[in-house]
C-alpha positions as CSV (number, residue, x, y, z in Angstrom):
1,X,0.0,0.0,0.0
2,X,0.5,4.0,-0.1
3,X,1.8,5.7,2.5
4,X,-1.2,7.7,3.5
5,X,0.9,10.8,4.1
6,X,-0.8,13.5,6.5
7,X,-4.3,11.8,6.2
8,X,-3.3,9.4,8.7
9,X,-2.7,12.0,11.4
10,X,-5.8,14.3,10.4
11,X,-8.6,11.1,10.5
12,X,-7.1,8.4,12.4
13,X,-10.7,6.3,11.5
14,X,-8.2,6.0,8.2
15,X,-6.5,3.1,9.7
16,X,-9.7,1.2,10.4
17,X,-10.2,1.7,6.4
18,X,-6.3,0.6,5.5
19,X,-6.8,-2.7,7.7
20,X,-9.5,-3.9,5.4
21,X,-8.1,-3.0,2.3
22,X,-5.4,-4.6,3.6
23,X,-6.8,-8.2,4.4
24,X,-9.0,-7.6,1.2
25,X,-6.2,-7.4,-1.0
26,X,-4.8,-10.4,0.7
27,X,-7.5,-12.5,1.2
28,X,-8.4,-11.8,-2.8
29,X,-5.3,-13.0,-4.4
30,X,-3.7,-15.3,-1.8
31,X,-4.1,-18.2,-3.6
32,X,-2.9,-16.7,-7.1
33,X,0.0,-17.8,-9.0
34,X,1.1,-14.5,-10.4
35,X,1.4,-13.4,-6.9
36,X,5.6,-13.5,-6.4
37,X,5.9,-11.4,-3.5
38,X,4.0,-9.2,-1.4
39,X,5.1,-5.8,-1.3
40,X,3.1,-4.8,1.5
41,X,4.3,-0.6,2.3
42,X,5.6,0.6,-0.4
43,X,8.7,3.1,0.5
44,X,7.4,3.4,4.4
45,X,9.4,6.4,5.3
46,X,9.5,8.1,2.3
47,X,8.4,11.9,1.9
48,X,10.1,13.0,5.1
49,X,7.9,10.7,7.3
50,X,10.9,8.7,8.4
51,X,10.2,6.9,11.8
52,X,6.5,8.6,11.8
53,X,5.6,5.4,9.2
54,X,6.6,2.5,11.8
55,X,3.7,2.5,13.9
56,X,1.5,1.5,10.7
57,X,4.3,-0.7,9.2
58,X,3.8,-2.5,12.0
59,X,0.3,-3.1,11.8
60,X,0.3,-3.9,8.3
61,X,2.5,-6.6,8.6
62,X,0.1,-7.7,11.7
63,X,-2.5,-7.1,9.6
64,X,-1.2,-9.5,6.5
65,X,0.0,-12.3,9.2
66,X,-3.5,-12.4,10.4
67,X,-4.7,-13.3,6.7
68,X,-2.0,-15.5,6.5
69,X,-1.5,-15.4,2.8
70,X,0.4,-17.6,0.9
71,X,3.8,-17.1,-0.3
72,X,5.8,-18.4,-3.6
């Protein structure tokens, strides 16, 4: 996923909204083939958030081991 930027600090409800497009994404193509790797933050840190990302790197990962997808 994105890095939400600023929008995760102005509407914290956001996160509720990440986690299940998170496990959507997951859940959807778990089982497919083309899948070779899950990218699942794209660039976490990047545009000056640095350290700010962790907190929902952390959860995404959480997040993703809860679905439990597969894995090439």
């Amino acid at each position: 996923m994105r890095d939400p930027g600023d929008l995760l600090y102005e509407k914290p409800a956001l996160v509720q909204t990440l986690e299940s497009y998170v496990k959507d994404i997951l859940s959807t193509f778990t089982g497919d083939k083309r899948i070779v790797f899950w990218d699942l933050y794209n660039e976490a840190g990047n545009s000056n958030y640095k350290d700010r990302s962790l907190p929902l790197l952390k959860k995404v990962f959480k997040w993703a081991r809860a679905v439990n997808p597969s894995q090439p």
